[in-house]
N, C-alpha and C positions, 0 to 999 in steps of 0.2 A: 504494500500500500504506500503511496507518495505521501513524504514527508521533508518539508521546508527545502533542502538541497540535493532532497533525490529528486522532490517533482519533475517532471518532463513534461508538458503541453501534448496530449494524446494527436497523432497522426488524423486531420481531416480528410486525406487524399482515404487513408485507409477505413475512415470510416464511412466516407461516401460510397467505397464499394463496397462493404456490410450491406447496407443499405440496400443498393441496388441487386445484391446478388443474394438474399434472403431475407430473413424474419429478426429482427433485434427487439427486443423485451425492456423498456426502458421503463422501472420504477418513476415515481415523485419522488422528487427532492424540495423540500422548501426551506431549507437552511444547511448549512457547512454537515452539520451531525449527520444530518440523515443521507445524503451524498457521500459518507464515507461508510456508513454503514451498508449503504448501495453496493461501495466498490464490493466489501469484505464479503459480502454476499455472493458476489462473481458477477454477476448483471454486465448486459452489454456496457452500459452507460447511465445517465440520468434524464429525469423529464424536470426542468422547472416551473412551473402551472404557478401561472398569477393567483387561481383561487389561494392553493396552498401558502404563497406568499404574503396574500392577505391577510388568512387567518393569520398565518406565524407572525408577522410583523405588524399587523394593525390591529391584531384580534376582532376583523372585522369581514362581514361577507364581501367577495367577488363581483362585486358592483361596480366597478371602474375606478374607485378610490385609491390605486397604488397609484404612485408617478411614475414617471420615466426612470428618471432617479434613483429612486427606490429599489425599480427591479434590476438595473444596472450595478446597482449596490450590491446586492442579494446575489446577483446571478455570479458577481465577478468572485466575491468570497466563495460560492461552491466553486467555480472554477480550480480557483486556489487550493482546492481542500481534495483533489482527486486527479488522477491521471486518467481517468475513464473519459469520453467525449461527453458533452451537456449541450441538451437540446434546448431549447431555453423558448419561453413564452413570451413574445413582446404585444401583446394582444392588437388591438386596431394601428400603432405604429406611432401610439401617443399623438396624433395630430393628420394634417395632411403629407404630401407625398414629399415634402422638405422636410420634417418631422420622422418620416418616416426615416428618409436619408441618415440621419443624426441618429437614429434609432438602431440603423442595423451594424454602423461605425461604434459605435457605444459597445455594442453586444460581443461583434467581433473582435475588436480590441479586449475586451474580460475575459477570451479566452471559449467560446461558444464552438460548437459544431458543426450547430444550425440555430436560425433563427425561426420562428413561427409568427408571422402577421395573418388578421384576420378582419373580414369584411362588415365588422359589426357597426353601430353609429356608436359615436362617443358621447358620454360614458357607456361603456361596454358592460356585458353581464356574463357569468359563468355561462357557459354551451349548453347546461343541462338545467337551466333556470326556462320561467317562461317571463315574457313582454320582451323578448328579443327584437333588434330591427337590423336592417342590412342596408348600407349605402346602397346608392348606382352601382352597375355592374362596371359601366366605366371608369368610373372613381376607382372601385375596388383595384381594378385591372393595372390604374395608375400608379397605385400605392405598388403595387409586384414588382415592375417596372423600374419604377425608383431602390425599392429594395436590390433589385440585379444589380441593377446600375452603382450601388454606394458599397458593395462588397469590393476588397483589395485581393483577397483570395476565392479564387474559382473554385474553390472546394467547400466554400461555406455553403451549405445548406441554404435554400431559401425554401420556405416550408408556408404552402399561401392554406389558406383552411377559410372554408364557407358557413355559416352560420346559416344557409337561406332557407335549411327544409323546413326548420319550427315557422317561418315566414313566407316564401315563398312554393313549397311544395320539394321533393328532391331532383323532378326535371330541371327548375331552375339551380338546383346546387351543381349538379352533375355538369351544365352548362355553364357555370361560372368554373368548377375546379379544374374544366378543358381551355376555360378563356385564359385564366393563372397559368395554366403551365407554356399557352403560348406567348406567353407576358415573359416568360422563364424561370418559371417556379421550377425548382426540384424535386419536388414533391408534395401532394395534393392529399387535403385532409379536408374530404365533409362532415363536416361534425352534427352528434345526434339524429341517426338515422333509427329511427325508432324500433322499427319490425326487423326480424332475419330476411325478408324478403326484401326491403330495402337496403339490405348490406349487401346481399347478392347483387342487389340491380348495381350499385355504386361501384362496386368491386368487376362486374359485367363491362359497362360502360365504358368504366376508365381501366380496364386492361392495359396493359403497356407500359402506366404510370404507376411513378411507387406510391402507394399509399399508407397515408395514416390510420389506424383502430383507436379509437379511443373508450379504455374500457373505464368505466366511470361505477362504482357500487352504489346502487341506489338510484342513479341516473334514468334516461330517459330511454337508451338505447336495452333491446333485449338482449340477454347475456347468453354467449356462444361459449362453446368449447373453443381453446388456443386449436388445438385441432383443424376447425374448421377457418378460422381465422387463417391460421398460415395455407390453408386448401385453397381458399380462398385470394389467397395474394398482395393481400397486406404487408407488405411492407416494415413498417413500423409501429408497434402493439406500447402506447401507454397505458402506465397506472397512472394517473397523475397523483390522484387523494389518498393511496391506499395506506401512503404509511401516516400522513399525517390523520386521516381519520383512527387509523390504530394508536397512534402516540393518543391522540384526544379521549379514544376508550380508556386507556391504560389507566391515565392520568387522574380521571375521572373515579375511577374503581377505585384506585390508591386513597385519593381524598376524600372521598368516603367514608372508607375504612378508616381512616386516620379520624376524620371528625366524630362516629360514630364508639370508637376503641380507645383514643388518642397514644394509637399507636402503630406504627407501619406495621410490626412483626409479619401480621399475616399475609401483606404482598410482598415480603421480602422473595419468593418463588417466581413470582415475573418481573422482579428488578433486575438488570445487571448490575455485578459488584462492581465498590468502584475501582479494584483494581483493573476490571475489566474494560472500563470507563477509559482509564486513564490509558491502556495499551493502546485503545482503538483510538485516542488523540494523539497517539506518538510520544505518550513522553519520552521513553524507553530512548528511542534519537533525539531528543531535546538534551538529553542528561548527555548520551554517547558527543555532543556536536559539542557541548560546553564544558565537558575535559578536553576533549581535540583544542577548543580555539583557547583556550588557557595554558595549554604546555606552554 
């Protein structure tokens, strides 16, 4: 696992052709901790989901209240924090298609894979929320565009994703995620398709192009087997919430039990110790680095 002067910036050449040549499994990460527990797990890489970074830094819902800022903040610290590739969420591209520009220069510079812009109006709302709304498909089409156009590496990912079927129906999403990739999107994510027959059709349609699943618990979309997912041609399979909904169970059960006993003993069984704690942050090389630069 990467730590301070081992990290290496993970290979984009080599992970765009993951990408293109199968199925990569990318957890949520919504802070530096859970992006290393990603790595240690083995996982291709990580997913950064502005929900998840809402909740973790604002303790607030996925309603457009992150900034630009913020998720540039967020995303550069997981960078820092893994050798794995991080896919990263820039949701509508904070603004118009100069906005955008700045947006995906910000992302790349932190160290990203790929970047994800989407066709929502601003302020935006999680994928699997409802009162959704979608610019122009022109607009949208402009914002990809500018995204191609402000990357310095042709390996960065640009990952355009449609919000239109809660809004428009999925002919018009499937129609906009062919108009994105002739924009030069690298890969095309229609988000929340409700039915397995709708995933087939989306998956049908856009043969050829890599796509995104996004598997959401609780969400709007019906849950398939990975199975069928990767049969299917998918591409790129997120979790985005899974770990931060499980940190929030955990968290939840613990203080409970704590308020109710006024005492942890009894979740001491799903805590990790802190020695445990403290391996999976490196101290272990913090300690080895500062004898080395002391001799």
């Amino acid at each position: 696992m990467s730590d301070f002067l081992d990290r290496r910036p993970p290979s984009r050449a080599d992970f765009r052709k993951r990408v293109q040549e199968g199925t990569v499994i990318l957890p949520g990460a919504y802070d530096a901790l859970s992006a290393r527990l990603i790595e240690v797990a083995g996982f291709d890489g990580c997913y950064v989901s502005g929900f998840g970074v809402a909740a973790g830094l604002l303790g607030r819902p996925d309603v457009g209240l992150v900034t630009g800022t913020e998720m540039v903040d967020t995303v550069r610290r997981v960078c820092q924090s893994t050798s794995q590739p991080v896919i990263a969420d820039a949701d509508t591209g904070f603004g118009n298609e100069i906005n955008v520009v700045r947006t995906v220069k910000d992302y790349e510079q932190a160290g990203v894979a790929g970047v994800q812009l989407e066709d929502q109006v601003y302020p935006k709302r999680c994928g699997h929320m409802a009162g959704k709304e979608v610019i122009a498909r022109d607009d949208a089409v402009a914002k990809i565009r500018a995204a191609v156009a402000a990357r310095t590496d042709p390996d960065l990912l640009i990952i355009a994703r449609t919000d239109a079927i809660a809004v428009n129906g999925v002919d018009d999403a499937i129609d906009r995620a062919k108009a994105f990739a002739d924009a030069g999107a690298d890969v095309l994510f229609v988000e929340a398709p409700k039915t397995q027959a709708d995933i087939e059709l989306v998956a049908t349609r856009l043969r050829g192009y890599p796509l995104v699943f996004n598997w959401v618990e609780g969400g709007k979309t019906e849950v398939l087997s990975m199975e069928l997912v990767r049969d299917l041609g998918y591409n790129v399979v997120i979790f985005p919430i899974s770990t931060m909904l499980t940190a929030a169970y955990a968290m939840r059960a613990m203080l409970d039990s704590l308020r109710g006993t006024g005492s942890t003993n009894a979740s001491l069984p799903q805590m990790e110790t802190f020695d445990g704690v403290t391996d999976l942050l490196g101290l272990g090389r913090i300690r080895d680095l500062e004898a080395e630069f002391q001799q």
